[in-house]
Structures are given as C-alpha cells and as structure tokens.
C-alpha positions in Angstrom: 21.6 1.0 65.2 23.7 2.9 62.1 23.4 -0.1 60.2 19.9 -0.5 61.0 19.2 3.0 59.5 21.6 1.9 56.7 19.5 -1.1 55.5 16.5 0.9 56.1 17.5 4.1 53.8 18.9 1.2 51.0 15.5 -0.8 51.2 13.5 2.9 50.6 16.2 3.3 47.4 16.2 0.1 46.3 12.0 0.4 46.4 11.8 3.6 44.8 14.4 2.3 42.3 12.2 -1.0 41.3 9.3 1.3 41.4 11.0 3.3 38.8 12.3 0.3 36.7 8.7 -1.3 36.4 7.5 2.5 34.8 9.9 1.9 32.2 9.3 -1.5 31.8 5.7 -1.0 30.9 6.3 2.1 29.0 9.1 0.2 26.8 6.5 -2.3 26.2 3.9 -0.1 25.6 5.7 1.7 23.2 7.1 -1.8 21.9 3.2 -2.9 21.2 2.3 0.6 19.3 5.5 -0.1 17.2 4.4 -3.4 16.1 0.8 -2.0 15.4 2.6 1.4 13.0 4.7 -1.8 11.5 1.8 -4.1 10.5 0.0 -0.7 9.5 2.7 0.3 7.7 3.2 -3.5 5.7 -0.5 -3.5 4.7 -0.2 0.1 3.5 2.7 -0.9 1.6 0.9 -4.0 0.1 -2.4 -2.1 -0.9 0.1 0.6 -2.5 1.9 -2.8 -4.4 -1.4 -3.5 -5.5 -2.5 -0.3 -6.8 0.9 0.6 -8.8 0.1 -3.3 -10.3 -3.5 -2.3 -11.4 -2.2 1.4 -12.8 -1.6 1.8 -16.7 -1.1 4.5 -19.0 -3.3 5.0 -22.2 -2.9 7.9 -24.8 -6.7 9.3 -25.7 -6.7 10.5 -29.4 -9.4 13.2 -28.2 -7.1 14.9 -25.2 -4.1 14.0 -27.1 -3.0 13.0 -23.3 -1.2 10.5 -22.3 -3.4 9.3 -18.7 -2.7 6.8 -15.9 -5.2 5.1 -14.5 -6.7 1.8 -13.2 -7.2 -1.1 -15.0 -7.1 -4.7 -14.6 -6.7 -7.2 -17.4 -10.4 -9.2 -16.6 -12.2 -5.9 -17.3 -11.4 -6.5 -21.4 -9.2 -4.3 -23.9 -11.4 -1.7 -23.2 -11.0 1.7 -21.0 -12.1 5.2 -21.2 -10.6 8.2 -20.9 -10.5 9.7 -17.2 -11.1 13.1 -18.8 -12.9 13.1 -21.8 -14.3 9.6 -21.4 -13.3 8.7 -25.1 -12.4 4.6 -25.7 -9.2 3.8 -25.4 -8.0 0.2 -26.5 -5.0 -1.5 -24.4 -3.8 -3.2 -27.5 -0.5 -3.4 -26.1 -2.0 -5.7 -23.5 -3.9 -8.1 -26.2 -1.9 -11.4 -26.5 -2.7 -11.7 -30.5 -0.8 -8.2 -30.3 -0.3 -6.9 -34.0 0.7 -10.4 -35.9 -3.1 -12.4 -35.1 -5.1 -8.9 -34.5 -8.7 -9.5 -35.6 -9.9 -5.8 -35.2 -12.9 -5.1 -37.6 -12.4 -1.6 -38.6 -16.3 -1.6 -39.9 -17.7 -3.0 -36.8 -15.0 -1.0 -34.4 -14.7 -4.5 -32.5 -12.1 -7.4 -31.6 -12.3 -10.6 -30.2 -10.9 -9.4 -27.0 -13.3 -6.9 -26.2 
C-alpha cells in the first residue's frame, strides 16, 4: 500500500516535471526561432549598410567651400551636385583618363565622361 502511494506521488512529480520540461522546450525554441529572424535581420541590415558605405563619396563644392558626402554611383557619369547648394561637382578623381588623357574643354565646360 506505502509503495502504492510511492509510485503514485512519483508519477504526479515526474508529470508535473515533463509538463514543466516541454514549457521550456518550446519557449527555448521559440526564442531559438526569433534569434534566427533578429540574425537574418540583422545580416541584411548589415549588407544594405555595406552597400550604402560603397555608393557614399565625398566631393568638395567650390560655392560652400564644403567638403560633402553623399551618394553616388559610378554609371550615373562624372557628374554630381552639391547636396546644399546644388552647384556641379566633377568626380575627376574617379575618371579613368585621370589627369595624363583628360579631355575637359574649358570653353564648352564638358568631357568625354560626362
């Protein structure tokens, strides 16, 4: 009869102790899924930001007399203008010919590149 009770009391533990092990379990994974969500999140956010530091350049506007950083990308031409002021500023620097086969026309304000 004692051991009766005995298996009885250890099968209510043992019930209420899976009971509590399978709550943890699914939190655990539950948390384990959001973690892998903030991760991949995070990755993207990290390659957009890889993308945007690629696409920023600095160019100094004679009018402001600044020295800005902005976006730019290469296929757009030689060509920017001024986040402030809105002036022309040439990415020379960038130009392939650079300053040994530079074929900027002072008279027409133009290069090939443009």
């Amino acid at each position: 009869m004692i051991r009766k009770a005995e298996n009885i009391i250890l099968r209510k533990r043992l019930r209420k102790r899976t009971e509590s092990l399978k709550r943890q379990n699914k939190r655990i994974r539950r948390q384990g899924d959001e973690n892998r969500i903030l991760k991949n999140q995070a990755m993207r956010a990290a390659q957009e930001l890889d993308e945007l530091r690629d696409s920023l350049t600095t160019g100094y506007c004679p009018f402001c007399e600044i020295e800005h950083l902005f976006v730019w990308d290469f296929e757009w031409g030689l060509v920017s203008h001024c986040p402030r002021c809105g002036a022309r500023i040439m990415q020379c620097q960038m130009c392939e010919k650079n300053s040994a086969g530079c074929d900027y026309d002072m008279r027409t304000d133009t290069c090939s590149e443009m």
